[in-house]
N, C-alpha and C positions, 0 to 999 in steps of 0.2 A: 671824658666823664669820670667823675669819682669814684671807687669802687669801695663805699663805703661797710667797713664790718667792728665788731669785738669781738678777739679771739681769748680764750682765758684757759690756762693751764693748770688744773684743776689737781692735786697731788692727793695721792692714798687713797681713792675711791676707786670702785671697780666698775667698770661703763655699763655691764650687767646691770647694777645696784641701781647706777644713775639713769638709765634708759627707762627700768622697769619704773623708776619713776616718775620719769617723767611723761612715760605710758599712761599711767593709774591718774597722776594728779592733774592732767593737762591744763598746769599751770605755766610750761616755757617751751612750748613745744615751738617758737621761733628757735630755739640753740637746736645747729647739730651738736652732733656727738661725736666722738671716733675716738678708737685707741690712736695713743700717740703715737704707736709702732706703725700705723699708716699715714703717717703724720708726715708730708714734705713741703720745708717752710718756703722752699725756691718754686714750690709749683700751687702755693697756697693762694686762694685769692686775695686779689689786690694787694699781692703781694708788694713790699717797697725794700729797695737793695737799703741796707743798713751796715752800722759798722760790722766787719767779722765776725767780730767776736761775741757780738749780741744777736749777730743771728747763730755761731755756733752753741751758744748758751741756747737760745732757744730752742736748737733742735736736738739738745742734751734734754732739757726739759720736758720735751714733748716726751722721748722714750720712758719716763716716768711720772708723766700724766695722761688722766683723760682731757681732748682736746674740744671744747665747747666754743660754739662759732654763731654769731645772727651778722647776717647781709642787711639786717633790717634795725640797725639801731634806736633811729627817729623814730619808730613806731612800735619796740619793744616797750612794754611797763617798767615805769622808776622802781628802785626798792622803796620799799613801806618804813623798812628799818634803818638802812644806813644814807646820808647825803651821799651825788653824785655817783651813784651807784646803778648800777640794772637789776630786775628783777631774780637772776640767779645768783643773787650777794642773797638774797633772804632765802632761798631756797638751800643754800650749803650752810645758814646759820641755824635752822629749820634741823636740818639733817644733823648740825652736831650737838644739835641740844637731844634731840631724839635717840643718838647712839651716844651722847658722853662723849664723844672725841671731837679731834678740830681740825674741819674741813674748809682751808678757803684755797686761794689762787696760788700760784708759783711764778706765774706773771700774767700782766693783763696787756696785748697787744691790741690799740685802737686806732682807725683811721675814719678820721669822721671827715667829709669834706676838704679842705687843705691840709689839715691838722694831723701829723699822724706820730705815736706816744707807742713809749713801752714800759709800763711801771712795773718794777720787781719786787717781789714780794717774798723771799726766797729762804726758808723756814724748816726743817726737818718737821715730822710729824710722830707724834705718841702710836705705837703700832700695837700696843698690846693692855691688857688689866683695861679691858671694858667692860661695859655692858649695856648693853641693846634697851633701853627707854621705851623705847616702840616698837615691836616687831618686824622683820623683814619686809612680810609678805602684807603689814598695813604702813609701809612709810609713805606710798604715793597716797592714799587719801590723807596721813595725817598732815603732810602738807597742802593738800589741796583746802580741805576745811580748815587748816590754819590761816592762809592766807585769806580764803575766800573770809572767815570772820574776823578779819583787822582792815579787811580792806572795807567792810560794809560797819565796820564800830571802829570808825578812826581816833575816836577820844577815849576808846578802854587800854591804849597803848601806855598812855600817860595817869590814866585814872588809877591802873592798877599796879603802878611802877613796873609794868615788864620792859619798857623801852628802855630806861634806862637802868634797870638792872641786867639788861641782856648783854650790852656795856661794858658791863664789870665780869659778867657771864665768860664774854671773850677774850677780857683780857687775862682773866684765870686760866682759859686754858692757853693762850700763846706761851704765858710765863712758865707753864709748866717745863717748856725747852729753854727760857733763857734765865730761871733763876730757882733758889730750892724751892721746893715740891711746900715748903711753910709760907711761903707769899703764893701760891699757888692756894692754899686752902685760906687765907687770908683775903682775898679777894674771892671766892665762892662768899664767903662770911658775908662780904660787902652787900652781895646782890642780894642774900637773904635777908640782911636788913633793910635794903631800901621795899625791898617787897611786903614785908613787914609794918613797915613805919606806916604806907601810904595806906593800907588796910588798916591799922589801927587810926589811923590820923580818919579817913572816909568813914568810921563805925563810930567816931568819936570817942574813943575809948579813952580813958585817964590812966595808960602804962606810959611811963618812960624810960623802962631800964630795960636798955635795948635787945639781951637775953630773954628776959620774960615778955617783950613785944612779939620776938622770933616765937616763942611757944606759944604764945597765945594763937599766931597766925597759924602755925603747924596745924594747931589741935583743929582750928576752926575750921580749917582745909579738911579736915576728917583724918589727919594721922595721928589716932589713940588709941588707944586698948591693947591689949596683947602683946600683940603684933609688933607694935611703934613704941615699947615703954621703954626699949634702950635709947630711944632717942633722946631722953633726958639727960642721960649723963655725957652726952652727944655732943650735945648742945653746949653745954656747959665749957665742955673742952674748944670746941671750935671756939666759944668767946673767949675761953682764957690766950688761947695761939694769937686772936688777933688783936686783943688789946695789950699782949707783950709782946708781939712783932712790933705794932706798930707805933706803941707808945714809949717802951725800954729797950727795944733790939733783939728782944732774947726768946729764946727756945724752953719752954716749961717743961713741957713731954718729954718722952723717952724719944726715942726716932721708930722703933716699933710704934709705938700710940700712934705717933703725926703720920704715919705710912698708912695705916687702918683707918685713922680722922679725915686724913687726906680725901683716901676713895672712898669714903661715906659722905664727904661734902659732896663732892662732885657728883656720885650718882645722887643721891638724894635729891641735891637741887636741880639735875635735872628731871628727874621725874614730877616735880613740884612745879617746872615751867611747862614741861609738857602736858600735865593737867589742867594748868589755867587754859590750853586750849582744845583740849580733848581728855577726857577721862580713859585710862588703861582698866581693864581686867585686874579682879582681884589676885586670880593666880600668877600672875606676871608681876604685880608689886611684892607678892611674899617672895 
């Protein structure tokens, strides 16, 4: 008989962090958990002999991830968000838009029926210059009522461009490790416009200049006053980075500016996606 599982190696999360959430949101309580340091891949279930060396890889892996396991695949939830996926692909997508940083797999070990795979995914991770979107001690609800409201408004995914800006979302932060940190804030840009466009486009509104869509949406989001009035000249800069990256090649800013531009896109749009599905306290926005 088959001993059917997904195991996934999960990098730079602390099992703390991930337990307590998945305590709160009991939204995947099919995954174990375990530090990888308890982690033995020759005594793991359904376990299958492999080459050497992808099994000593993997049990390099393990000591520096947490190790998430379901015996119960056929009957775990698809992701909402990504194709071919399970439901802890939206919950670590959930988590890095909520802390700003980027949490997926180091590898994904499956054996479903005859079939049995091991796809790498094998990535350094951004370990420092965050900032928390969501609070610690509310990420398991904010994923819970995140998912539980995508999974009951299956057409506000597309309605509101977060699907496929979240898209652009992730591939902003992967780039952040494989190319400069200005295709990094050039793709955060992206997600803001599609977020933009489709709001303007739904309101029927007559902007087309893709800068004054982003602020119209901003404003209309409720970020004005006081508070948000540096955001103008924000704004302006992120669109000048990404229409001369990506239309001349070049760098207009100082490298100071694009370091400060950088991590104001990135938090900013995170917090701008985590509202569309939960609103934050005001003391936590200032």
């Amino acid at each position: 008989m088959s001993e059917d599982f997904v195991r996934c190696y999960i990098s730079d999360i602390s099992l703390f962090t991930l337990r307590n959430v998945q305590q709160e949101s009991g939204i995947f309580n099919e995954w174990e958990l375990m530090h990888g340091s308890e982690f033995n891949h020759k005594q793991s279930y359904g376990y299958k002999q492999v080459f050497k060396r992808d099994e000593l890889l993997l049990e390099a892996l393990a000591q520096r991830s947490v190790v998430a396991e379901t015996k119960q695949p056929q009957t775990t939830k698809p992701s909402l968000l990504w194709n071919n996926a399970l439901n802890l692909a939206d919950v670590l997508t959930l988590l890095s838009v909520a802390r700003a940083r980027y949490y997926s797999t180091l590898a994904v070990e499956k054996n479903t029926g005859p079939h049995y795979s091991i796809a790498w995914g094998l990535m350094a991770r951004e370990m420092s210059g965050n900032w928390d979107v969501v609070s610690i001690s509310n990420l398991g609800r904010f994923v819970s009522e995140a998912l539980t409201f995508i999974e009951h408004n299956p057409n506000w995914l597309e309605e509101t461009g977060f699907l496929p800006g979240i898209y652009w979302y992730t591939q902003a932060q992967v780039s952040y490790l494989t190319a400069p940190s200005v295709l990094e804030m050039a793709l955060y840009w992206v997600c803001v416009e599609i977020l933009a466009v489709t709001y303007i486009n739904g309101q029927g509104l007559a902007i087309t200049n893709k800068k004054d869509q982003v602020k119209r949406f901003i404003g209309d989001r409720g970020y004005k006053g006081s508070d948000w009035d540096f955001l103008d000249e924000v704004i302006d800069d992120w669109y000048k980075t990404r229409y001369a990256l990506f239309h001349e090649g070049k760098e207009l800013l100082s490298v100071a500016v694009l370091k400060t531009r950088r991590q104001q896109v990135r938090d900013f749009l995170s917090l701008v996606l985590v509202e569309m599905l939960q609103k934050q306290d005001e003391i936590g926005k200032k």
